[in-house]
N, C-alpha and C positions, 0 to 999 in steps of 0.2 A: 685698850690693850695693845693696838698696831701701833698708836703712837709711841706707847713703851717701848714696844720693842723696840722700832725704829732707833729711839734714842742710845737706849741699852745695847744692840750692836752696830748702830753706826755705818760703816762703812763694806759690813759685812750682810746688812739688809739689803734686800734687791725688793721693790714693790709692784715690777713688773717684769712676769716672764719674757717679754719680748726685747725686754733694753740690756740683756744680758748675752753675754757669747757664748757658755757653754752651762746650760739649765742642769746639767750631772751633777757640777760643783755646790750644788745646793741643795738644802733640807725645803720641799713648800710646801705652806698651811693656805689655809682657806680660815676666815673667820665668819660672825655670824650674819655679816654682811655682805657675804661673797665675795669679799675681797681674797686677792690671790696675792701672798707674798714667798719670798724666799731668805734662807739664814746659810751662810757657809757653811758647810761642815766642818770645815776644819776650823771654823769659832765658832763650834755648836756642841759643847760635851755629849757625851751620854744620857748623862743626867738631866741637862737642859731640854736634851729633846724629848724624854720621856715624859718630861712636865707638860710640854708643849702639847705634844701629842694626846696628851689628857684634855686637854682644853681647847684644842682645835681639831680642823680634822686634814690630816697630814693630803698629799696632792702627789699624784703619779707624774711623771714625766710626760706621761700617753696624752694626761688631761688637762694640758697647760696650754690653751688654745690663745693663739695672738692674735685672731679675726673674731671678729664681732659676729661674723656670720657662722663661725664654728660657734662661738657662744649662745646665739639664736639656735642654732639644730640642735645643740645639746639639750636645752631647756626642751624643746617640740617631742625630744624621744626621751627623757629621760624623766621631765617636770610636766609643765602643763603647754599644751599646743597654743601657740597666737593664734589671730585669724590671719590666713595666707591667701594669695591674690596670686599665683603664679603655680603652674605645675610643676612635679617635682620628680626627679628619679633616683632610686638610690643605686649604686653600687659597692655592693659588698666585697671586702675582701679579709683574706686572712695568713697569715704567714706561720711559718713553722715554731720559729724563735725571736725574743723580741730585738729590736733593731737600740744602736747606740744611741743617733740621733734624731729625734720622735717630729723637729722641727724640719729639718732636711727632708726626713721622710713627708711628711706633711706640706711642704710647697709640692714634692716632685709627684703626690697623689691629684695636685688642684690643677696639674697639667692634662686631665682626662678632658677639657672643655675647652674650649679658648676663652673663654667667660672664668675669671675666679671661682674655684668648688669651694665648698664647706667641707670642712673632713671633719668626723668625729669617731674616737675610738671607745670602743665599748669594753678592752680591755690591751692588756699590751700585746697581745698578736691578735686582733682584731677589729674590724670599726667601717663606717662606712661613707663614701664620699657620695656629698647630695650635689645632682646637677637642677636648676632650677628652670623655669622655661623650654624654652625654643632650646636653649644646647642642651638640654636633656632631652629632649625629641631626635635631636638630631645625632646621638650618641649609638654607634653601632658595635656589633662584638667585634669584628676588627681591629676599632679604634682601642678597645678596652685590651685586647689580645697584644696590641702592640705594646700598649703603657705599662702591662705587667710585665713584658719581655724586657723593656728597659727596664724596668725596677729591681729584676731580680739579677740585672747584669750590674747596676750601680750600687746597689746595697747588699749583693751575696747573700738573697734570701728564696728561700723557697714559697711560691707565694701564689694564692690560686682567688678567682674573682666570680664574684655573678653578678650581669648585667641585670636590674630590674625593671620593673614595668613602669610606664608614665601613668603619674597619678593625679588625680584633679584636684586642686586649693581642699576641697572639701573631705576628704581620705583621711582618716585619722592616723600623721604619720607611725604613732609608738604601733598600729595594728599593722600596718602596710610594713613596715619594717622589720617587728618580730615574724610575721609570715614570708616572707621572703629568706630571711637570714636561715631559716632551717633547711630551706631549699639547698644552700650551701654546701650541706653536709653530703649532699648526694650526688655530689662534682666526682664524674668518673675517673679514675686514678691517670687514665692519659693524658687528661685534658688540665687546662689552667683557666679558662674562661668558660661558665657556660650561662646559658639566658632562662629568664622563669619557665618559659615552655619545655627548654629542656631539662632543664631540673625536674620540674612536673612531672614529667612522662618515667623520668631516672626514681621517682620517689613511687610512682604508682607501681613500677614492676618490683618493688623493695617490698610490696605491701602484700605480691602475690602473695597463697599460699606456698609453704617450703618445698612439698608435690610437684608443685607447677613449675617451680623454678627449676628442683633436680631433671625433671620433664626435660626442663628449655635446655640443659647444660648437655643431658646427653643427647641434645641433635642436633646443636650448632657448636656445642665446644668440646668436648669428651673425646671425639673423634680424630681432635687435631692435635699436632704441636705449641709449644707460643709463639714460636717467629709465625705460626700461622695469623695467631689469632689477633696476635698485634698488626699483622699487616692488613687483614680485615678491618679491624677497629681504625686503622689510620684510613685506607681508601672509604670507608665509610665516613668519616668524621671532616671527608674531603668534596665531600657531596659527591662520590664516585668520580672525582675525577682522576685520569691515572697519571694523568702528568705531575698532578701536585703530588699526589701520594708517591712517588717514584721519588720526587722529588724527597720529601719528607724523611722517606723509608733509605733517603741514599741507595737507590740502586736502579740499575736501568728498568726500561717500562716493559722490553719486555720478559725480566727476570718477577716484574708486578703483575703479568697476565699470567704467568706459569705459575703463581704463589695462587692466584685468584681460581685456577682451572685445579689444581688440587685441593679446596679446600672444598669447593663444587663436586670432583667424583668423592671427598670422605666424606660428605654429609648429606650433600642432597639437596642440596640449599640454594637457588636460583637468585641468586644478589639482585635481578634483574626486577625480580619484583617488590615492590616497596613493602608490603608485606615482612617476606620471609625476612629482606634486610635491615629493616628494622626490628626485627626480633632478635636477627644474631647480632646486631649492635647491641641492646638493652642487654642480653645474656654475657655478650664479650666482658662488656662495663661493668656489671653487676660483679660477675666473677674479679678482675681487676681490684676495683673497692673494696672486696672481700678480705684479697687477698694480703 
C-alpha cells in the first residue's frame, strides 16, 4: 500500500519525518510495518484522508521521532522493554500548551546532558527525556532548573519538570516511569523543577487527613498575608538562605529579615527548626497547588 501511495502522490509523499522542513505541512500514517510516512495536505482531500485514516493509523507531530534512540525508549515505555546494559534516568516534564515546533522543541530537551537524550512524548504537552549512564548520574536539579528556564524563554511556554531517580538496567522502565510521572502532579505552584524525594514528601502531606491539613493551615498560614507566605515559601525553597531569597524576592535582606520576624511573632513558628520549617513549607505549597 506505501508503494501506492508513493506512486499516487509523488512529490507530495515525504517517507521520512526527518528529510522534511516543516513536519505541520503534512498528514502522517504509520502502516502495519511501522513504517512512518507523510502526504501534503494541501494534495490530501478530505476525503482521501478519511479513507486513509481508516486503514492506517494517522501520527501526531509529538510522535515523529528522527533518533533511533527516541524510537528505542518509545518501544521500552510504551511496547515491550529490550534488555538494557546502562542505567537510566528519566525527566519528566510538562507544559501548559502545546508547542509549534515538536522537532525544535526536541533537540533543545536533549540539551539536559552533554551526551544525546532520547525524548519521548506521551502526549502533546507532555513526555519524558531519558538520560542513560554516567550523564544521568551526573544530572542535578540545577542543571534541570536551568534548561527549563531556557526553554520557557525560547519557546514561550509555561513548563514545569521532575528530576527522577537513577535506575539500574534491571527496573522495568514502563513501572519506573508511570510511578514517577504522578509525582509530577504534586509540583508546588512556585516551583518549576522538583526531585522524586520532593515530590514524595509534596504527595504524602496530600494524603493527610483534610483535619490535619485545616490543623496545619491554621498555624502556619491563616495567620498571615501572601506576600507573607510567598516570602517563606521562597527563603525556604532557598535552603534558608537570605541572600538568595532577597535576591529572588527582589528586595533587600534586610526588608527579608523583617518579613521573616513577622511571620515568627503571627504564628509561632521557629523557622530555625527543621521541624516546624518544613511543615510551614508542605502547608505554604499545599495551600499554593490548591489554589
Amino acid at each position: 500500500m506505501t508503494a501506492h501511495l508513493r506512486e499516487l502522490y509523488r512529490t507530495a509523499y515525504a517517507a521520512d519525518p526527518a528529510a522534511v522542513d516543516d513536519i505541520t505541512v503534512y498528514e502522517w500514517f504509520m502502516d502495519n510495518t511501522q513504517h512512518v510516512f507523510g502526504i501534503l495536505k494541501e494534495a490530501l482531500p478530505e476525503r482521501e484522508k478519511s479513507v486513509l485514516q481508516a486503514f492506517l493509523s494517522p501520527v501526531p507531530p509529538y510522535r515523529l521521532y528522527p533518533e533511533e534512540a527516541d524510537h528505542r525508549w518509545y518501544r521500552r515505555l510504551f511496547q515491550t522493554a529490550d534488555e538494557m546494559k546502562k542505567s537510566y534516568r528519566f525527566v519528566h516534564f510538562a507544559i501548559k500548551q502545546a508547542v509549534d515546533d515538536y522537532f525544535a522543541m526536541q533537540e533543545a530537551l536533549r540539551t539536559l546532558s552533554e551526551a544525546p537524550a532520547a525524548v519521548v512524548w506521551f502526549d502533546d504537552v507532555s513526555g519524558v527525556v531519558v538520560l542513560e549512564g554516567e550523564e544521568g548520574e551526573h544530572v542535578v536539579k540545577a542543571d534541570v532548573q536551568a534548561a527549563v528556564e531556557a526553554l520557557q524563554v525560547d519557546f514561550l511556554i509555561d513548563m514545569t519538570a521532575l528530576l527522577g531517580r537513577v535506575h539500574q538496567p534491571d527496573v522495568f522502565p514502563q513501572h519506573a516511569s508511570t510511578d514517577e510521572r504522578r509525582l509530577l502532579h504534586s509540583l508546588p505552584r512556585q516551583e518549576r523543577v522538583i526531585t522524586v524525594p520532593e515530590a514524595a514528601t509534596h504527595a504524602l502531606f496530600q494524603q493527610a487527613p483534610k483535619p490535619m491539613q485545616q490543623l496545619a493551615a491554621s498555624i502556619f498560614t491563616d495567620p498571615v498575608d501572601e506576600e507573607l507566605k510567598q516570602t517563606i515559601a521562597v527563603y525556604l525553597t532557598c535552603q534558608m538562605n537570605a541572600s538568595s531569597a532577597a535576591k529572588q524576592l527582589h528586595v533587600h535582606r534586610n526588608t527579608l529579615q523583617h518579613r521573616l520576624e513577622r511571620y515568627q511573632a503571627a504564628t509561632g513558628v521557629d523557622l530555625r527548626s527543621f521541624a516546624e520549617a518544613s511543615a510551614a513549607y508542605m502547608t505554604i505549597a499545599a495551600e499554593h497547588r490548591d489554589s
